[in-house]
N, CA and C atoms as an extended XYZ file, in Angstrom:
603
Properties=species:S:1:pos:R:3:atomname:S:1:resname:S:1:resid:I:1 pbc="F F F"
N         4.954       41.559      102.564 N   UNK     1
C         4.486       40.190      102.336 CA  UNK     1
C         3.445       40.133      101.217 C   UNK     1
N         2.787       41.267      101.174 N   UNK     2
C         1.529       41.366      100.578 CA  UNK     2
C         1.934       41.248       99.152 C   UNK     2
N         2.792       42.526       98.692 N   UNK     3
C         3.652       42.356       97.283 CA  UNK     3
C         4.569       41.014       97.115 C   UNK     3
N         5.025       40.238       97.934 N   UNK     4
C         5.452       38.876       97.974 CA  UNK     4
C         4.687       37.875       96.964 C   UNK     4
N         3.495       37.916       97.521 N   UNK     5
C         2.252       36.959       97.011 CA  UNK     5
C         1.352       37.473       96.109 C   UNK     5
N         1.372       38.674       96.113 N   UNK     6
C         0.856       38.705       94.669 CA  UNK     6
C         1.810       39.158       92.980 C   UNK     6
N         3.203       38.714       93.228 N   UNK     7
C         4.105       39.269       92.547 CA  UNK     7
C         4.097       37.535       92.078 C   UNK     7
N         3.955       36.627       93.189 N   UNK     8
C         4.325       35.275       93.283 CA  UNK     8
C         2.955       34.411       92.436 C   UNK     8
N         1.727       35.263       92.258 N   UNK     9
C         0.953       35.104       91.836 CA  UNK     9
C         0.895       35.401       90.244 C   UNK     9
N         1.078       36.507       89.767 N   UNK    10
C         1.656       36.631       89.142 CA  UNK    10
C         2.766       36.465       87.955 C   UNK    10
N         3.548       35.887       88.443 N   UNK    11
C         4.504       34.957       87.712 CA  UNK    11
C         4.424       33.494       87.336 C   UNK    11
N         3.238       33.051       88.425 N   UNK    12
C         3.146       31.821       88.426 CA  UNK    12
C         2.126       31.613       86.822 C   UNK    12
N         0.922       32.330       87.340 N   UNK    13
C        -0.144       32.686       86.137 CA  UNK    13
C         0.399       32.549       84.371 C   UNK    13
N         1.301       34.074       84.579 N   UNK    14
C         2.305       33.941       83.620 CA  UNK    14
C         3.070       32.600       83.074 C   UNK    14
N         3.925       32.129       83.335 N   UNK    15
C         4.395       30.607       83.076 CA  UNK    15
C         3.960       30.022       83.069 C   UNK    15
N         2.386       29.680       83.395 N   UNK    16
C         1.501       28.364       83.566 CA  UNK    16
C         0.051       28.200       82.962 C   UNK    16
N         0.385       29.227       82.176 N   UNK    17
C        -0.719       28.948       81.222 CA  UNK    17
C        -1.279       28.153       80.021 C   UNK    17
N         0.008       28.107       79.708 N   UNK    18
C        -0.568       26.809       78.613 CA  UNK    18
C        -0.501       25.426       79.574 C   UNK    18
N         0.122       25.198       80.766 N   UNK    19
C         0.220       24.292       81.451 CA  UNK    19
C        -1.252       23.659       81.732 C   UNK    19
N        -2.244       24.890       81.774 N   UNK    20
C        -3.406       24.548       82.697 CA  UNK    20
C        -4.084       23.933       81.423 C   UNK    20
N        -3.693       23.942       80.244 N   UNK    21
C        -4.495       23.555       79.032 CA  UNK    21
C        -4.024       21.884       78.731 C   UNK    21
N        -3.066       21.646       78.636 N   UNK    22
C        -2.369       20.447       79.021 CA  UNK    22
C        -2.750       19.473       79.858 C   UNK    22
N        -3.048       20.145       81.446 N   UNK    23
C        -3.564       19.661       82.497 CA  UNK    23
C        -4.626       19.240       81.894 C   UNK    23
N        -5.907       19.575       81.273 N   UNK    24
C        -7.226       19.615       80.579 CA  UNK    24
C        -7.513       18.687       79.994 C   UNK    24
N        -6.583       18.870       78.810 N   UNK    25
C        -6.804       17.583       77.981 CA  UNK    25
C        -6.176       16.196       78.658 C   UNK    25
N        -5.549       15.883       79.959 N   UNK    26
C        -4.829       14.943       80.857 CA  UNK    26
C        -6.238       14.213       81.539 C   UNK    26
N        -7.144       15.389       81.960 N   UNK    27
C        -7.985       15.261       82.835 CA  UNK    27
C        -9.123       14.268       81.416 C   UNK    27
N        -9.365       15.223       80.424 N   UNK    28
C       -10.341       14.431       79.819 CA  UNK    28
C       -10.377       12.912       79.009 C   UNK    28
N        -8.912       12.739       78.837 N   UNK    29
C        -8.330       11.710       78.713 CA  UNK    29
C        -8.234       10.282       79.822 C   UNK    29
N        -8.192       10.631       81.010 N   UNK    30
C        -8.712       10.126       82.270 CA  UNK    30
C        -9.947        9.808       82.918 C   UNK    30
N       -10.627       11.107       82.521 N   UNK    31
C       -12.421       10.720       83.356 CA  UNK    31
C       -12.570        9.785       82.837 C   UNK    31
N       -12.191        9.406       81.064 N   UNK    32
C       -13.260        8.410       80.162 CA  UNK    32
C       -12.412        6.892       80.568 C   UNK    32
N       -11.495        7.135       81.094 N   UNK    33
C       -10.197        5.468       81.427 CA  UNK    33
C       -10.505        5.164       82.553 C   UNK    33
N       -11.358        5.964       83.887 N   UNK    34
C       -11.173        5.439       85.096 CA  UNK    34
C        -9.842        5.774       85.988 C   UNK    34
N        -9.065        6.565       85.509 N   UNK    35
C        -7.779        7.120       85.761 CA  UNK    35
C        -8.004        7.745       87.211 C   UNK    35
N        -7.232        7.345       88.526 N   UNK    36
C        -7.938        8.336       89.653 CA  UNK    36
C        -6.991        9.594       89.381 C   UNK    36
N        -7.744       10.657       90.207 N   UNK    37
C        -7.530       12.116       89.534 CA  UNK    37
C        -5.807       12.090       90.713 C   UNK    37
N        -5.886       11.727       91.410 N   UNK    38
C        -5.041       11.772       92.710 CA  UNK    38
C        -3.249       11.904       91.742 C   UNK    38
N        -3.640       10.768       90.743 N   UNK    39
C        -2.000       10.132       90.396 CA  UNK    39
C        -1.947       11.644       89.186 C   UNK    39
N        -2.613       12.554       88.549 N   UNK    40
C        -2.880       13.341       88.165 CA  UNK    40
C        -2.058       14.710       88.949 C   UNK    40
N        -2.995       14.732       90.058 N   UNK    41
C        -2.245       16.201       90.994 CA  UNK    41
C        -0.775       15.669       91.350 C   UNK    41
N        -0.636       14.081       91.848 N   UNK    42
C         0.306       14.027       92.529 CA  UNK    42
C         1.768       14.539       91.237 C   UNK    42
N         1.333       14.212       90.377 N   UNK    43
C         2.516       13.467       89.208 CA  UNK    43
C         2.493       15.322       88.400 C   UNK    43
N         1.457       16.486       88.701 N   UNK    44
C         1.402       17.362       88.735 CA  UNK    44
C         2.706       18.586       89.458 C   UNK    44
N         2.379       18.133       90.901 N   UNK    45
C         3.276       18.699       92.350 CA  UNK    45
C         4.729       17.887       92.178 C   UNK    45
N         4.665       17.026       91.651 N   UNK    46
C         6.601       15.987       91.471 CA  UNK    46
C         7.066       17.319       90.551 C   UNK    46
N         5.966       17.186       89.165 N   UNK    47
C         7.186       17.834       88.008 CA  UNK    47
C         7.004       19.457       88.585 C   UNK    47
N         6.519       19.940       89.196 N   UNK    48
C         6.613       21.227       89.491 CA  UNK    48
C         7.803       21.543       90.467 C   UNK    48
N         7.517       20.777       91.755 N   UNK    49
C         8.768       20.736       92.585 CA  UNK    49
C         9.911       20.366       92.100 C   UNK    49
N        10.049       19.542       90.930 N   UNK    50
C        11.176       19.399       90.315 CA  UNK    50
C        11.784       21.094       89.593 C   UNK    50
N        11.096       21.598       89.115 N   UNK    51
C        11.010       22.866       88.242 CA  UNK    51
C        11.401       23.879       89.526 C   UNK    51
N        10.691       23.783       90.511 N   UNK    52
C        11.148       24.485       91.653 CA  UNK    52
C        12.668       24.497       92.311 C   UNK    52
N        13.111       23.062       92.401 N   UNK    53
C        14.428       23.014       93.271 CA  UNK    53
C        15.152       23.139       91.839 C   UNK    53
N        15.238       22.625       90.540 N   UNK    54
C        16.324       23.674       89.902 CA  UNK    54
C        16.069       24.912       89.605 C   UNK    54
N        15.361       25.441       89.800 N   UNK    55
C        15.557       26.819       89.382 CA  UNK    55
C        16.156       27.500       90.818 C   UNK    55
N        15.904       27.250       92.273 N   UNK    56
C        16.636       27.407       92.971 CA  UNK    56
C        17.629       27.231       93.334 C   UNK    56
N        18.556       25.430       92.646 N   UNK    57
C        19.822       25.487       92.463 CA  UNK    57
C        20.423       26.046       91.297 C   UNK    57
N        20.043       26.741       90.483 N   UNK    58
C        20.277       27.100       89.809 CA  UNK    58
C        20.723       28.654       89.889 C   UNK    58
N        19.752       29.609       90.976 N   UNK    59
C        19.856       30.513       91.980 CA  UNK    59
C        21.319       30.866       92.675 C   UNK    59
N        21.284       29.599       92.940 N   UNK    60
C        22.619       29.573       93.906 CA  UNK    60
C        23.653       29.721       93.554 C   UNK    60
N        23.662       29.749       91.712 N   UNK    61
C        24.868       29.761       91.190 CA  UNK    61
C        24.876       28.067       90.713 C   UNK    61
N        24.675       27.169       90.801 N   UNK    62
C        24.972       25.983       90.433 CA  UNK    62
C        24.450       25.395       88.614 C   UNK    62
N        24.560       25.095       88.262 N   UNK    63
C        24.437       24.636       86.775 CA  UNK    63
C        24.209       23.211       86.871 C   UNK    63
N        22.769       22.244       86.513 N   UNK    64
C        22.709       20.808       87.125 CA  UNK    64
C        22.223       20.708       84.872 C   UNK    64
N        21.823       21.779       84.052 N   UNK    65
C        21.852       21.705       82.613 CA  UNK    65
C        22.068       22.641       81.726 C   UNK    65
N        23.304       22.968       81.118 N   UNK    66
C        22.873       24.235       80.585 CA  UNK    66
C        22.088       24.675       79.800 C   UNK    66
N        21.773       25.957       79.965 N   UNK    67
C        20.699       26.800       79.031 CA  UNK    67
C        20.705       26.284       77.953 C   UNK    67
N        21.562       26.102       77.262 N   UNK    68
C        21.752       25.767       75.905 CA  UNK    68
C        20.698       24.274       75.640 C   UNK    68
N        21.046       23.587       76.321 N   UNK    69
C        20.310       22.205       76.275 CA  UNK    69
C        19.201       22.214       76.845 C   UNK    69
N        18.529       22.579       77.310 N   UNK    70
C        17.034       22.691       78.311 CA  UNK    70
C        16.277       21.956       77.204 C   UNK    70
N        15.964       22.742       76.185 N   UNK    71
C        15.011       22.428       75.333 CA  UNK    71
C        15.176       20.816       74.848 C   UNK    71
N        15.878       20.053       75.121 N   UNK    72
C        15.842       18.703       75.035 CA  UNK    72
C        14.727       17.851       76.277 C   UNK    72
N        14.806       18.864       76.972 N   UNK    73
C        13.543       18.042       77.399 CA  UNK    73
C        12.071       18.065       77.160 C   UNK    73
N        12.112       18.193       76.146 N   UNK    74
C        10.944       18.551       74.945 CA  UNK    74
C        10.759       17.174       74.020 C   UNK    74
N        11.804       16.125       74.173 N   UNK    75
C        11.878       14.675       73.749 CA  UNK    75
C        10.527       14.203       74.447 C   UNK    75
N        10.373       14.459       75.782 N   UNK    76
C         9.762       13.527       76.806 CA  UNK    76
C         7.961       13.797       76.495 C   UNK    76
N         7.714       14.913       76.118 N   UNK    77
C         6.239       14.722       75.871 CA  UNK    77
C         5.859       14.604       74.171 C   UNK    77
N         7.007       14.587       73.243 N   UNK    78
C         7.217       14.072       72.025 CA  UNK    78
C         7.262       12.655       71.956 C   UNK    78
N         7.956       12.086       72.640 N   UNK    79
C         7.673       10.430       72.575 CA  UNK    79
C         6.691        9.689       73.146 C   UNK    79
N         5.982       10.658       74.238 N   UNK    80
C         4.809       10.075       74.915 CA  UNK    80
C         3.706       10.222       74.043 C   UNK    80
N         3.179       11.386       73.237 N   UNK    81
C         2.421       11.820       72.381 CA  UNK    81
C         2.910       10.713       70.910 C   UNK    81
N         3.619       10.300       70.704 N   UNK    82
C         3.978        9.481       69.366 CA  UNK    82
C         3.190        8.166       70.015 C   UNK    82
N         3.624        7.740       71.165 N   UNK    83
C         3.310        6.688       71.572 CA  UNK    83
C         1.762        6.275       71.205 C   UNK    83
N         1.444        7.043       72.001 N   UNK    84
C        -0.105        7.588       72.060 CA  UNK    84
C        -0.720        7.223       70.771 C   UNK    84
N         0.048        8.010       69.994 N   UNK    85
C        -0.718        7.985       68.600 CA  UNK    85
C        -0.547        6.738       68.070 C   UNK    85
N         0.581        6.054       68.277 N   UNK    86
C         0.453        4.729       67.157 CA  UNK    86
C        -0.159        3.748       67.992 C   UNK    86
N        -0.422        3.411       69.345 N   UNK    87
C        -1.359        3.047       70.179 CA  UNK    87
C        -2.490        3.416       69.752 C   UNK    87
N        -3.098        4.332       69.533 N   UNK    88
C        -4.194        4.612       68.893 CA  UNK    88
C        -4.353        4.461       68.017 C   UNK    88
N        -3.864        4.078       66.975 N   UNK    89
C        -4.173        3.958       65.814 CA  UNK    89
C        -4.256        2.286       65.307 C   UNK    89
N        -3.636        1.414       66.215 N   UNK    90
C        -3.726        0.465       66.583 CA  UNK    90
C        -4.596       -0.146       66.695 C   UNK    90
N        -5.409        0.023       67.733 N   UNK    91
C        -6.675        0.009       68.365 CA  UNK    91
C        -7.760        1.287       68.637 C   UNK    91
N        -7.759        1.817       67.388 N   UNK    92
C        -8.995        2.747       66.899 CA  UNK    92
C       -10.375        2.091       66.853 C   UNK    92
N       -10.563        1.015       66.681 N   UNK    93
C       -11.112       -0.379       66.556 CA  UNK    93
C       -12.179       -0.704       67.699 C   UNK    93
N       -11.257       -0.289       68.534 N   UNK    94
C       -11.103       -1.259       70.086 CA  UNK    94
C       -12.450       -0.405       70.800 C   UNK    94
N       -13.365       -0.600       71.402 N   UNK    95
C       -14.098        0.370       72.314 CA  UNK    95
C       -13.250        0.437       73.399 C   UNK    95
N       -12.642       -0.934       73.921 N   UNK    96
C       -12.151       -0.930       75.423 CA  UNK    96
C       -10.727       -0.514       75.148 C   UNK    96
N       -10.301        0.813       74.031 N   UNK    97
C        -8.592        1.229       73.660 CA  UNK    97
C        -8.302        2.061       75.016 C   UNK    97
N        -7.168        1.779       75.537 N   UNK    98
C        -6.775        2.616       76.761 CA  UNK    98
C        -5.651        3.281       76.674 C   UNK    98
N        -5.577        3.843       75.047 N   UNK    99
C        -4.245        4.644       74.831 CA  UNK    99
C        -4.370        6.246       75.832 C   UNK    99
N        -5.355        6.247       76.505 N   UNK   100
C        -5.410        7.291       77.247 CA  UNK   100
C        -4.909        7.207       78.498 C   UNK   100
N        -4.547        6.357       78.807 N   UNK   101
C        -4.304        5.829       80.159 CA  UNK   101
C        -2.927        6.244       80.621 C   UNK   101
N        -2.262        5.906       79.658 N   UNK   102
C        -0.629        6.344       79.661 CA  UNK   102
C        -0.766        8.021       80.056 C   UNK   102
N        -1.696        8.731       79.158 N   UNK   103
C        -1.463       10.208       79.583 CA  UNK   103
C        -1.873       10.399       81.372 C   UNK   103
N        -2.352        9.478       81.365 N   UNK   104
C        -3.015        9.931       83.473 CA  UNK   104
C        -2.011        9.128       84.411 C   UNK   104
N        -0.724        8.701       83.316 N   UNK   105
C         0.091        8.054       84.916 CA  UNK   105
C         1.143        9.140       85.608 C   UNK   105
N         1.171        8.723       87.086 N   UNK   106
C         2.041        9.851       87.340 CA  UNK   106
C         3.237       10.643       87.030 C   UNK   106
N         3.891        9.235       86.944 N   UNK   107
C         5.176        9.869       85.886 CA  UNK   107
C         5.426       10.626       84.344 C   UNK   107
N         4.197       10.026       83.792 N   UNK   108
C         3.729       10.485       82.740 CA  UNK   108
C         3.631       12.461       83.120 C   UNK   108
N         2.936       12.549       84.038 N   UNK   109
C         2.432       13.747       84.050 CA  UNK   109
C         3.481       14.794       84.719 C   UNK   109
N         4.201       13.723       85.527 N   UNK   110
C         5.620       14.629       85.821 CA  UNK   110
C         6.373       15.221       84.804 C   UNK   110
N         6.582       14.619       84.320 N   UNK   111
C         7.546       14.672       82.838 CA  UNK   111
C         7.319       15.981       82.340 C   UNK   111
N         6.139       15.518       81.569 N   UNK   112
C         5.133       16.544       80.835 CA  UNK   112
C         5.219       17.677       81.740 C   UNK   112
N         4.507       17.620       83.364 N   UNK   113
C         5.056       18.992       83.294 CA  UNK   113
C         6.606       19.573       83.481 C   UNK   113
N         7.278       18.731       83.995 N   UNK   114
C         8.663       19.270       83.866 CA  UNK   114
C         8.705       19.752       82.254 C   UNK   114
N         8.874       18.943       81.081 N   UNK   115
C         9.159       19.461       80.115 CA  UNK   115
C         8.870       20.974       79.760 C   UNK   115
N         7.165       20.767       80.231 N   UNK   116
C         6.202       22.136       79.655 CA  UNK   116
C         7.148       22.968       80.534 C   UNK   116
N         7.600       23.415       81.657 N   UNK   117
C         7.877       24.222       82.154 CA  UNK   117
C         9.508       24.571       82.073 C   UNK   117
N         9.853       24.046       81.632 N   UNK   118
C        11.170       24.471       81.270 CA  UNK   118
C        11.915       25.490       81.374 C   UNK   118
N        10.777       25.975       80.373 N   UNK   119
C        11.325       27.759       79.988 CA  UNK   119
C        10.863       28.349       81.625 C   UNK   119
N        10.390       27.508       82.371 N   UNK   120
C        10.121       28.621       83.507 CA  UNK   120
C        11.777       28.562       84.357 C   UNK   120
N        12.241       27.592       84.567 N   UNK   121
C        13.145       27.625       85.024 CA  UNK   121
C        14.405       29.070       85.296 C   UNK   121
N        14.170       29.470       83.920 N   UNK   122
C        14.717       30.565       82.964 CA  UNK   122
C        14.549       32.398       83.560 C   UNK   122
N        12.732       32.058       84.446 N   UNK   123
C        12.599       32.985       84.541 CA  UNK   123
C        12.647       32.896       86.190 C   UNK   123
N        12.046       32.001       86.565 N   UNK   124
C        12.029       31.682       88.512 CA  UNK   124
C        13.550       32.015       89.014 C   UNK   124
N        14.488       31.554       88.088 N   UNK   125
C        15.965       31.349       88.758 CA  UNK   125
C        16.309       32.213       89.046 C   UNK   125
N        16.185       33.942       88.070 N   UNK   126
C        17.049       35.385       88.854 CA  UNK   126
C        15.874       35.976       89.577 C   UNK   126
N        14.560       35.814       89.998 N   UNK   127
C        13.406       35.826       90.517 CA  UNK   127
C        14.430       35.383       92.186 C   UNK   127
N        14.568       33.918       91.875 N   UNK   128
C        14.848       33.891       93.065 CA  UNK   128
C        16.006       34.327       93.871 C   UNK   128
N        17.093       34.708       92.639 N   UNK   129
C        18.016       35.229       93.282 CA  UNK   129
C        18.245       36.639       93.671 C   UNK   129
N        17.362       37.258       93.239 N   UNK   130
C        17.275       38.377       94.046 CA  UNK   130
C        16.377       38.631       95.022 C   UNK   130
N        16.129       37.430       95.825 N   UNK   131
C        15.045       37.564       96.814 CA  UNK   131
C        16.001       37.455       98.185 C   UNK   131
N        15.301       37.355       99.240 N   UNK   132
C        15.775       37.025      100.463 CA  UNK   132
C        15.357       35.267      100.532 C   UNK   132
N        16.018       34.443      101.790 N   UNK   133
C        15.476       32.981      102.053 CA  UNK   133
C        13.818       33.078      102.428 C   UNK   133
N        13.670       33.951      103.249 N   UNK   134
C        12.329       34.447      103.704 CA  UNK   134
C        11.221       34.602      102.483 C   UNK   134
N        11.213       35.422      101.582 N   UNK   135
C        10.328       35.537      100.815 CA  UNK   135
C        10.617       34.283       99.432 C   UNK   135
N        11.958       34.037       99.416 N   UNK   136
C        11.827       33.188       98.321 CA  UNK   136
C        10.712       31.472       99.054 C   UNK   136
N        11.028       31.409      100.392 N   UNK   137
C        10.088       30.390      100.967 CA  UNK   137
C         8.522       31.090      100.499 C   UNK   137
N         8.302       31.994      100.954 N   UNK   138
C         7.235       32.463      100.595 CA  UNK   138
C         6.333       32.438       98.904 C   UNK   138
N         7.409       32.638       98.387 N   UNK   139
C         6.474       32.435       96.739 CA  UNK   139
C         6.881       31.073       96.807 C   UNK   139
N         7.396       30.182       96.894 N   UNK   140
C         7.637       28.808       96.764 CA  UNK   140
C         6.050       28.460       97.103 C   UNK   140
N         5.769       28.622       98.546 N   UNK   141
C         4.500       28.433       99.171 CA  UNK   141
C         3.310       28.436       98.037 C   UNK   141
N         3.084       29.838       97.863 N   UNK   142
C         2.159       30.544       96.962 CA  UNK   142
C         1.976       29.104       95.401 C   UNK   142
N         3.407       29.208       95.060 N   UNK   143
C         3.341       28.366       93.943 CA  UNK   143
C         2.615       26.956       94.077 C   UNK   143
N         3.023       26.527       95.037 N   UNK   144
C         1.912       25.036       95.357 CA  UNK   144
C         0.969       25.327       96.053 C   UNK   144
N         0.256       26.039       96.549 N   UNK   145
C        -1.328       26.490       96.334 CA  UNK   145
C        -2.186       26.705       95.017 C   UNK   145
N        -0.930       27.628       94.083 N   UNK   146
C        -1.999       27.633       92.875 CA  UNK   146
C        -1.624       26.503       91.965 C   UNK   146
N        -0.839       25.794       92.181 N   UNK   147
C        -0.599       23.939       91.741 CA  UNK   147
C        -2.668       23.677       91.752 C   UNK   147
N        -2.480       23.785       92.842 N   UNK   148
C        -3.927       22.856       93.269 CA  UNK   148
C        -5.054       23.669       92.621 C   UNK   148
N        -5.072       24.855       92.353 N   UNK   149
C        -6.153       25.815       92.358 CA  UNK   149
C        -5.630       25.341       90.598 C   UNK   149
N        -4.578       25.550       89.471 N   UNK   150
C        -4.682       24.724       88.338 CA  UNK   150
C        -5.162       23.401       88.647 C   UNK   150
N        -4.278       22.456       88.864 N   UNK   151
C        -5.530       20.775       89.281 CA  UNK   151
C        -7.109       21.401       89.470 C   UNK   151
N        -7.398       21.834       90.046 N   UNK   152
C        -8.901       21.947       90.463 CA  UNK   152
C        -9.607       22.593       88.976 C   UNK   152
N        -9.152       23.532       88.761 N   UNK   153
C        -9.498       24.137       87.114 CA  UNK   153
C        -9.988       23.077       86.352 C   UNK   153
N        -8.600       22.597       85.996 N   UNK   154
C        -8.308       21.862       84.816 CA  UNK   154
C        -9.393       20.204       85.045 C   UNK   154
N        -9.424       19.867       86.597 N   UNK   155
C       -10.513       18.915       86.627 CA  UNK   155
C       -11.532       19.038       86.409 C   UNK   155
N       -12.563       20.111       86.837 N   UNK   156
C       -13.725       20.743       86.848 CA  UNK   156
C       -14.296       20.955       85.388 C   UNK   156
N       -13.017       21.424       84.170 N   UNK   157
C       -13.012       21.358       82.891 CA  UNK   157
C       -13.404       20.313       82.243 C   UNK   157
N       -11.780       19.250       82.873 N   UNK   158
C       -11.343       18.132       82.077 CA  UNK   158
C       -12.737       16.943       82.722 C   UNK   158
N       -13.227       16.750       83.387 N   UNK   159
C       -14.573       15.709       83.676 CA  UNK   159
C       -15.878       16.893       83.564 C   UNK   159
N       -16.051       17.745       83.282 N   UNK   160
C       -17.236       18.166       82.832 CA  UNK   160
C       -17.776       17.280       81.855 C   UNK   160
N       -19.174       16.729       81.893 N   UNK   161
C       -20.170       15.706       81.185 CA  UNK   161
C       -19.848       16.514       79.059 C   UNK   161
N       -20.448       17.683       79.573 N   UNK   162
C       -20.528       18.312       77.763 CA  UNK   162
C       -19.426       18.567       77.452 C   UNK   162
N       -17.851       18.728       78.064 N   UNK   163
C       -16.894       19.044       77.415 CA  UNK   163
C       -16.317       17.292       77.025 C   UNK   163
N       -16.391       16.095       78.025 N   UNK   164
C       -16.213       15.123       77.625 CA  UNK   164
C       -17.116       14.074       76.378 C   UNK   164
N       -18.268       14.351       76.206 N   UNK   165
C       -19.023       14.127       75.191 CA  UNK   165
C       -18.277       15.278       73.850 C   UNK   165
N       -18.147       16.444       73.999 N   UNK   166
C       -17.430       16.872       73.282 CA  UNK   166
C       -16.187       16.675       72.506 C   UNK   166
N       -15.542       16.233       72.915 N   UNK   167
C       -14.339       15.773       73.031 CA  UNK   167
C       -14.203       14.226       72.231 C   UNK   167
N       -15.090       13.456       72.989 N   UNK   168
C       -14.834       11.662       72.877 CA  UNK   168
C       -14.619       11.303       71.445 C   UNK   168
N       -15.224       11.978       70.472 N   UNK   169
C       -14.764       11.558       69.092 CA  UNK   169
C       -13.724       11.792       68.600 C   UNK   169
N       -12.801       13.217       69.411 N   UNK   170
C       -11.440       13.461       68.893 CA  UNK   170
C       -10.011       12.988       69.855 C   UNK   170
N       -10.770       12.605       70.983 N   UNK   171
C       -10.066       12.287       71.851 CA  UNK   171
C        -8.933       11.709       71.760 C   UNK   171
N        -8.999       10.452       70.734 N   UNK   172
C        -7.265        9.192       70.810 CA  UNK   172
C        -6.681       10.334       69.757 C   UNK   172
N        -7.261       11.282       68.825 N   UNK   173
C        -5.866       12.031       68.078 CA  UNK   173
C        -5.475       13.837       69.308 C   UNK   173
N        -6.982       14.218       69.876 N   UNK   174
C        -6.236       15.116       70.361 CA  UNK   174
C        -5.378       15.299       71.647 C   UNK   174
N        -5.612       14.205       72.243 N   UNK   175
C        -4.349       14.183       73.229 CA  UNK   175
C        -2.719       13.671       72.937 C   UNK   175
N        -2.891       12.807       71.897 N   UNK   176
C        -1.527       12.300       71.299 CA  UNK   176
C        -0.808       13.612       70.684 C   UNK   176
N        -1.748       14.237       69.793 N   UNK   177
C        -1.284       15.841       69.263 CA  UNK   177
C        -1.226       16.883       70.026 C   UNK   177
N        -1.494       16.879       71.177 N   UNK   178
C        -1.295       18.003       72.186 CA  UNK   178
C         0.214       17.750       72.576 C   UNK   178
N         0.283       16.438       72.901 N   UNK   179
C         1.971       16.435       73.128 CA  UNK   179
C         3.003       16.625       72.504 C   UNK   179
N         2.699       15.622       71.190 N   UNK   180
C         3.154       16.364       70.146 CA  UNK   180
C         4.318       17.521       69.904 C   UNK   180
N         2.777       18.641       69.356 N   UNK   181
C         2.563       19.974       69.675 CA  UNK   181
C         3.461       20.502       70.550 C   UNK   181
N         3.212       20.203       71.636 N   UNK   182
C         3.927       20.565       72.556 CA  UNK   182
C         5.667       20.023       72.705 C   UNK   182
N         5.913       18.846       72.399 N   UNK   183
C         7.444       18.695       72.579 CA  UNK   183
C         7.944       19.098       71.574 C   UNK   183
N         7.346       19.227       70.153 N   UNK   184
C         7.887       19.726       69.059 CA  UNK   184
C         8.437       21.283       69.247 C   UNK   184
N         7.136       22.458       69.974 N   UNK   185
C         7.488       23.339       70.146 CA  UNK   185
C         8.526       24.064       70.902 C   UNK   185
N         9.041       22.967       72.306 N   UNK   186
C         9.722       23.411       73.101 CA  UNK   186
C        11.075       23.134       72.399 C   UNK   186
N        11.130       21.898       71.540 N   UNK   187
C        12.693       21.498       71.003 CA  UNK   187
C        12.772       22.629       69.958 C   UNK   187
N        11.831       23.185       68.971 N   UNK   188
C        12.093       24.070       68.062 CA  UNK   188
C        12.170       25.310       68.755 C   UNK   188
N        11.356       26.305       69.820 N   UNK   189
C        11.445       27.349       70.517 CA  UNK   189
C        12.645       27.810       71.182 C   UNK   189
N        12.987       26.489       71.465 N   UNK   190
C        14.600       26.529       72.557 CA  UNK   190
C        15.548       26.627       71.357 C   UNK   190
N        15.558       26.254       70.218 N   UNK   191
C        16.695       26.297       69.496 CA  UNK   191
C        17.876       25.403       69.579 C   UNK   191
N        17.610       24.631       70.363 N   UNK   192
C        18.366       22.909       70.482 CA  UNK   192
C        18.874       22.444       69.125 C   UNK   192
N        17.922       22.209       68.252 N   UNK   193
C        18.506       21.593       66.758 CA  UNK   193
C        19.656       22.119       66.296 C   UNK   193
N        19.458       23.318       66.809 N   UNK   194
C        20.084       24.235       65.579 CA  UNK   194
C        21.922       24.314       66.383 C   UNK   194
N        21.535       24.042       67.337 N   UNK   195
C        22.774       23.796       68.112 CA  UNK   195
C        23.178       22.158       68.040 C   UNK   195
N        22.328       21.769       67.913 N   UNK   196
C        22.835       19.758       67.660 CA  UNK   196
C        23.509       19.533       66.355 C   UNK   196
N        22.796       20.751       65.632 N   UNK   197
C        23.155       20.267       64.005 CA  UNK   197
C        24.840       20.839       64.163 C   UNK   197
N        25.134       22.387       64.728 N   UNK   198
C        26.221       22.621       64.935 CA  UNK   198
C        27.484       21.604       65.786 C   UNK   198
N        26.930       20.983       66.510 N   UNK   199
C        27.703       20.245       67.170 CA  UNK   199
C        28.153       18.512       66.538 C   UNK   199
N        27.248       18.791       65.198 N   UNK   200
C        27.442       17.612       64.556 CA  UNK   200
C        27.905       17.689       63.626 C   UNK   200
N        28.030       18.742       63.050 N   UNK   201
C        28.836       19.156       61.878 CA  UNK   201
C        30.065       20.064       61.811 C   UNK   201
């Protein structure tokens, strides 16, 4: 059991590291909107459990996207981050601008992390298939404990007083560019284009 949970620990760490940075800039984007932290964890635990049950149907032998296409869901924190930005730029103006707000809704944050995690899918799926039902329940477990133990991080970070004073002047471009960043990388990393362009020509 012991090697169970810390193997489960482990992997999780691994795949979820840039996640917890993401989470961060979500959180500091929120303290300053009034955003409650709740729709944050919750919209956190959706896109994870989402990431969880396919990579376990996926386990099973079942195919719900293929490999090939994953990286299209790298659109979803690319258009939220565009959004962002021309919202912001909009009302750069504005003291009362709440282009931050969009980043702290739940669905928002589902997405995002479904997208970000993608590539985990990739690695959880023969993880789980070479487990037993018993232990694969078991790191499942593990995984939404350290859900919360990231949330708790990334809050403690993301509403810290000097990292949010820090922050507040770059704030409406660096959260729009974190997503960005981020959906750009997963559609270029996955190699999607390069297969769209083939399929279009």
């Amino acid at each position: 059991m012991l090697t169970v949970i810390l193997a489960a620990v482990g992997l999780f760490a691994a795949t979820n590291i840039d996640d917890i940075v993401v989470l961060t800039v979500i959180f500091v984007a929120s303290s300053r909107r009034g955003i409650p932290g709740w729709k944050i964890v919750v919209g956190q635990y959706l896109g994870f459990i989402a990431l969880v049950t396919l990579s376990v149907v996926a386990a099973l032998g079942l195919t719900v996207v293929p490999d090939e296409w994953v990286g299209l869901i790298g659109v979803v924190p690319l258009a939220i981050g565009i959004y962002l930005l021309i919202k912001g730029l909009r009302s750069r103006d504005d003291d009362d601008d709440d282009s931050g707000t969009q980043a702290g809704g739940l669905l928002a944050v589902a997405g995002i992390t479904i997208a970000n995690g993608a590539d985990n899918i990739s690695l959880y799926t023969p993880v789980f298939r070479s487990m037993d039902p018993a232990d694969t329940a078991l790191t499942i477990v593990v995984f939404m404990v350290l859900v919360a133990v990231w949330c708790v991080v990334a809050r403690t970070v993301g509403t810290n007083r000097r990292v949010t004073e820090l922050l507040e002047r770059v704030e409406h471009w660096l959260v729009p560019l974190v997503f960005i960043g981020l959906g750009l990388y997963i559609i270029i990393e996955s190699g999607v284009l390069l297969r769209l362009v083939q399929v279009l020509s």
